[in-house]
N, C-alpha and C positions, 0 to 999 in steps of 0.2 A: 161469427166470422173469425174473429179473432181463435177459437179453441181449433177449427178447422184448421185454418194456417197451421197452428201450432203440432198441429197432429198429423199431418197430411206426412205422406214419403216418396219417394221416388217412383213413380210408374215401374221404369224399366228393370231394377234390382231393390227386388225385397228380403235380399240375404240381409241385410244389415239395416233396420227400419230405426224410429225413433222408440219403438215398442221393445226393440232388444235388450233385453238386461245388460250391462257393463260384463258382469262375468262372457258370457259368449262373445263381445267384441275382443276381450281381453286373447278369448280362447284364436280368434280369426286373425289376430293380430300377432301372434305366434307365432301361427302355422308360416303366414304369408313372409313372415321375416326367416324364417327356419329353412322355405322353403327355397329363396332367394340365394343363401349362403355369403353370403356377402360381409356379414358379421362373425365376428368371430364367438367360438362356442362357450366360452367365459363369458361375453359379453349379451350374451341370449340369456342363461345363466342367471346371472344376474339379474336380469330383466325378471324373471321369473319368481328371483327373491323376492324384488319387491311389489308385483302382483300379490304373493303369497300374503307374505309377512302385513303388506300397510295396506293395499288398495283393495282387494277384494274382499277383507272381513267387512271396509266401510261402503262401498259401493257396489260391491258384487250384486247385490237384489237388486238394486235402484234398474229404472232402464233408461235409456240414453237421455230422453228428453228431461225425465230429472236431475240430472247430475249437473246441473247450472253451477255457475261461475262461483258464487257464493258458498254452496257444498264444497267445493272440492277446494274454495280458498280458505276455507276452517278445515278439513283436513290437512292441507300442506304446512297451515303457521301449529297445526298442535303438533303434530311431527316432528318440526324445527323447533318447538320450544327446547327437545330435549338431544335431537339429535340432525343439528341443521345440515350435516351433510346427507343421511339420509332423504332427507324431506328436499334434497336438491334431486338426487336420483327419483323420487318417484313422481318430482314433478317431469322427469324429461319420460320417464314411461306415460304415464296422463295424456304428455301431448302428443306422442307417439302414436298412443292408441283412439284418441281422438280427431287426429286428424283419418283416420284410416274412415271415422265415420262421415267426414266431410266426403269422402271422396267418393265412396258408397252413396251420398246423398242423402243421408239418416239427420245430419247436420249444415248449416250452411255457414256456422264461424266454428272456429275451434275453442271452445269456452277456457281452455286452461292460458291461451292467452291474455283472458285478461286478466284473472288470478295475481294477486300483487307479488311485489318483488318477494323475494325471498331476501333476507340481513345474512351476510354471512358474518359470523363471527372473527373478530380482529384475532389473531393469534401473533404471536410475540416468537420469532424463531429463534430457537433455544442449540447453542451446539456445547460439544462438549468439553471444557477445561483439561490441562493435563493431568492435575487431581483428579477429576470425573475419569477420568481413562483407564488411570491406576486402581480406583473402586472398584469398576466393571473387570478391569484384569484379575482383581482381590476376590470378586465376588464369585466369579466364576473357576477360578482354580479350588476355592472353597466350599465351591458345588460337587466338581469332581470328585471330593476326595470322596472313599465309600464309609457308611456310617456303620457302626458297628450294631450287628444284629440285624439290619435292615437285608430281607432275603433281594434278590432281583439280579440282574446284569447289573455289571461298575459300568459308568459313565465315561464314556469315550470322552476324547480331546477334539471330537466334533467340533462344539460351541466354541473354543477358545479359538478356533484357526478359522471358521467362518467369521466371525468378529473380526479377525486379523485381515481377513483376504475383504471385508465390505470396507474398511477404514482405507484397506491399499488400494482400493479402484471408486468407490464413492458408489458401486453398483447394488441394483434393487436385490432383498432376497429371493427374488425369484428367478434371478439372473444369476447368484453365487450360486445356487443351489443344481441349477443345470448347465453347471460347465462341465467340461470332458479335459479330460488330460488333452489331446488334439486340438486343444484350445489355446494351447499354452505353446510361448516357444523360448524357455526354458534356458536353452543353450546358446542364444541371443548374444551379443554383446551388448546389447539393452532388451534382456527379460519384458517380453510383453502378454496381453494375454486380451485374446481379443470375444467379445460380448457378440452375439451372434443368432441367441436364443430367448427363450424364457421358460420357466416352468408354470403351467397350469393344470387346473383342476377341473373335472365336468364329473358331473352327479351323472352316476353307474359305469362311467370308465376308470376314474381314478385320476393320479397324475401320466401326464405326458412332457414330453417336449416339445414344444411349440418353436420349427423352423425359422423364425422370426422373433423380432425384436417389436417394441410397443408401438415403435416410431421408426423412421427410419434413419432419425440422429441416433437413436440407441444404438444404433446397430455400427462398433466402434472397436479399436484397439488401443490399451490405457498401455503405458509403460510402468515396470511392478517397482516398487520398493526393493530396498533388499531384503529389509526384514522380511519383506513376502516371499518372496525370492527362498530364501533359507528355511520359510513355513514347506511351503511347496516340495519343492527338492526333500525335505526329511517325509511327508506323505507319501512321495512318490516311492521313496525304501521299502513304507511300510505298510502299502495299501494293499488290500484284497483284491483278485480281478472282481469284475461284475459286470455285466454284461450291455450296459449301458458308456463302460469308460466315463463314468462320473467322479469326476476329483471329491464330490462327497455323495458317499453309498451308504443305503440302514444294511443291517449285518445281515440281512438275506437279499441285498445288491440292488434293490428297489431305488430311484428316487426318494431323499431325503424330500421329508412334508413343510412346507412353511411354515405351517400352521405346528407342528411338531417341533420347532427351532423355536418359533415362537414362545410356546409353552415350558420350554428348557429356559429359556431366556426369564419369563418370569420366575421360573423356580430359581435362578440362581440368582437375581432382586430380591429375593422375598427378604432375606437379612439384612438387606443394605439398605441406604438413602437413595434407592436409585427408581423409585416405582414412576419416573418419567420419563425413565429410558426406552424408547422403545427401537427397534432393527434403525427403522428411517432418521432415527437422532443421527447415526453414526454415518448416513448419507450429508445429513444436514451437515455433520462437523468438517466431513472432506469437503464441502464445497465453500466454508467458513475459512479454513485454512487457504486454501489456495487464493480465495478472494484476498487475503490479508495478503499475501506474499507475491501473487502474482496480480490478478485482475479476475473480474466476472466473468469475460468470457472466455479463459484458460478453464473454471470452472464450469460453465456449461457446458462446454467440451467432453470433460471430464465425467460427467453424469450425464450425458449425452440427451440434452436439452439442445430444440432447435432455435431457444429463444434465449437471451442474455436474460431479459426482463422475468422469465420464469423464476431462473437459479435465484436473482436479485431480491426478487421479491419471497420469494417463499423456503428459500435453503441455506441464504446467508445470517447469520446473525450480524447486527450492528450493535451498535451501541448508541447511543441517544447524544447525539451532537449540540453541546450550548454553545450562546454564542462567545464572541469575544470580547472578552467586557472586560479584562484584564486592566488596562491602562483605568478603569475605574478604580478596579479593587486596591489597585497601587495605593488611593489613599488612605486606605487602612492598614497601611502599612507601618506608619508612625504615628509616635503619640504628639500633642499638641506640642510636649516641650523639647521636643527634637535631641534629646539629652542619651536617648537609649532606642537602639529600633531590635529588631528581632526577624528576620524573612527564613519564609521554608519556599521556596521553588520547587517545582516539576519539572525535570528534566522533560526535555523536549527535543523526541529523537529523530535524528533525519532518518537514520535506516530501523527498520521494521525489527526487531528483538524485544525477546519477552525477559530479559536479562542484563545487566551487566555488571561487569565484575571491579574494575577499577576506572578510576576517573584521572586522567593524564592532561586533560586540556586546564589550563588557568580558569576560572571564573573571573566573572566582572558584573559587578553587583552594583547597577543603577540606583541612586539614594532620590528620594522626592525629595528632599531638602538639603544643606549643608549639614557637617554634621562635626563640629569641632575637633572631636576626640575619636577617630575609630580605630579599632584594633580589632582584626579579624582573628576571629579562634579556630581551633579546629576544626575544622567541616568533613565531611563523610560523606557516603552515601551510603542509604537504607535498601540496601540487597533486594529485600520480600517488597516493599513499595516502590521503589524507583526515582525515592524521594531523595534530593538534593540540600542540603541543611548549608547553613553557616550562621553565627550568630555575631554580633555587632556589638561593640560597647563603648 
């Protein structure tokens, strides 16, 4: 009785039975979304990847009724051992394509539901220093230059002004990559430049422009820098037409490739201490900066996130907050016979600066004890740490 149940399928559609191999649900499961349009063509795409790449080498033979909860929850954690965002994508095609058999009748629960959680990895958001800035600036002027003997095309000032224009707007490369000069308004009395598009990719078309933004927060006008401002302005002198009106054109006017910027981008790492840079560091550090100077949600704006809580969590760097325990540490401050004390303090600054240059306000330096004899010597401050010195005797 029991193998009956277990086998038995819908009377009315036996397009899609418990007999069906995963690969042809996979294949009906395409079609039906493809056919729909509703999705967009990168995101089908994708979907396709990881049928190819993860789910069909393992489950393609299997047929529905084998593919229980247990199979497919050892495929998803070996997955994730190495590559858990992966193994997040193929568990949202899994349930995709499994509910299609629910509905069909072939199944009466969706097995990928019970399949345990997926861990995602804690990641620590990294942005970049003004040192790191100056590297990147180093590393890639030093890419440019041509090396002798080496036959090919010299290397345009592409990379160095794409770098310039993602730092002055916090925008995805695939948004720098498909602006148009018509995008820009230049002559402004505040220079802005409004995001409107994206660039995408679909196997046997090539790149397009994609009318649309990811979101509908993307879809935005940032006000430019000057430094950009003056990037811009000098391209506009000396750009090639092309028939796209893209502020960045390959030298036969095509759409520059992401993936192509990408690959520039490692080559011009490869000598430096930078192999953790990657396009989205330089998203994370505009939204690190604004966060410092303005708030989160000047920043989410800015990267045109419809949630504060996004930018907060995944684009800001912090810094790891102790507590205040200071009036403790005070007691280590002096020694038992109160004859000689010695304090270094941290300046503790009301407004926001990564600098300062002289120090005009008096000090006044609370003692935990009396102290018979003091005579304050020269104090300073230490430029490179921000550190505040005086010593006591």
């Amino acid at each position: 009785m029991k193998v009956k149940l277990r086998d038995r399928t819908t009377p009315n559609d036996d397009e899609i039975t418990r007999e069906t191999h995963v690969s042809t649900l996979a294949e009906v499961w395409i079609e039906e979304i493809t056919a729909e349009e509703r999705l967009a063509p990168q995101t089908i795409h994708r979907y396709q990847t990881s049928l190819r790449t993860a789910i069909l080498p393992a489950l393609g033979n299997l047929r529905i009724r084998e593919a229980r909860v247990g199979r497919l929850d050892t495929l998803l954690r070996g997955i994730a051992t190495d590559r858990p965002s992966a193994a997040k994508g193929v568990k949202v095609v899994l349930g995709l394509m499994f509910a299609v058999a629910v509905r069909h009748g072939a199944l009466t629960t969706n097995p990928v539901r019970n399949t345990g959680r997926l861990c995602k990895p804690r990641r620590t958001v990294v942005a970049l220093t003004n040192d790191d800035l100056q590297a990147v600036r180093t590393a890639i002027r030093a890419w440019q230059q041509p090396l002798p003997g080496k036959p090919g095309p010299r290397h345009t000032g592409d990379l160095a002004d794409i770098v310039d224009l993602m730092l002055a707007t916090g925008a995805r490369i695939g948004e720098i990559l498909v602006l148009r000069w018509e995008d820009l308004a230049l002559a402004a009395a505040r220079p802005t430049l409004t995001i409107c598009g994206t660039l995408v990719h679909i196997k046997g078309k090539g790149l397009f422009r994609q009318e649309w933004t990811k979101s509908d927060a993307d879809y935005r006008t940032v006000v430019l820098p000057r430094f950009a401002v003056g990037m811009l302005l000098t391209r506009k002198l000396i750009a090639a037409d092309n028939p796209h009106d893209a502020i960045f054109a390959s030298r036969r006017g095509t759409w520059l490739s992401p993936n192509n910027v990408r690959r520039q981008w490692r080559q011009a790492r490869a000598a430096a201490d930078l192999e953790w840079v990657i396009p989205h560091t330089f998203r994370k550090t505009v939204a690190t900066l604004i966060d410092h100077e303005a708030d989160a949600k000047s920043a989410a704006a800015q990267l045109g996130h419809s949630s504060e809580e996004i930018t907060d969590t995944y684009y800001i760097a912090k810094p790891v907050i102790a507590p205040d325990v200071s009036d403790i540490l005070e007691q280590l401050g002096a020694d038992t016979a109160g004859q000689r004390c010695v304090y270094a303090g941290r300046l503790r600054r009301t407004v926001r600066t990564q600098r300062f240059a002289t120090l005009e306000a008096p000090l006044t330096f609370v003692t935990p004890m009396p102290l018979p004899l003091v005579r304050v010597l020269p104090f300073g401050a230490d430029r490179r740490s921000g550190t505040l010195w005086a010593a006591f005797s």
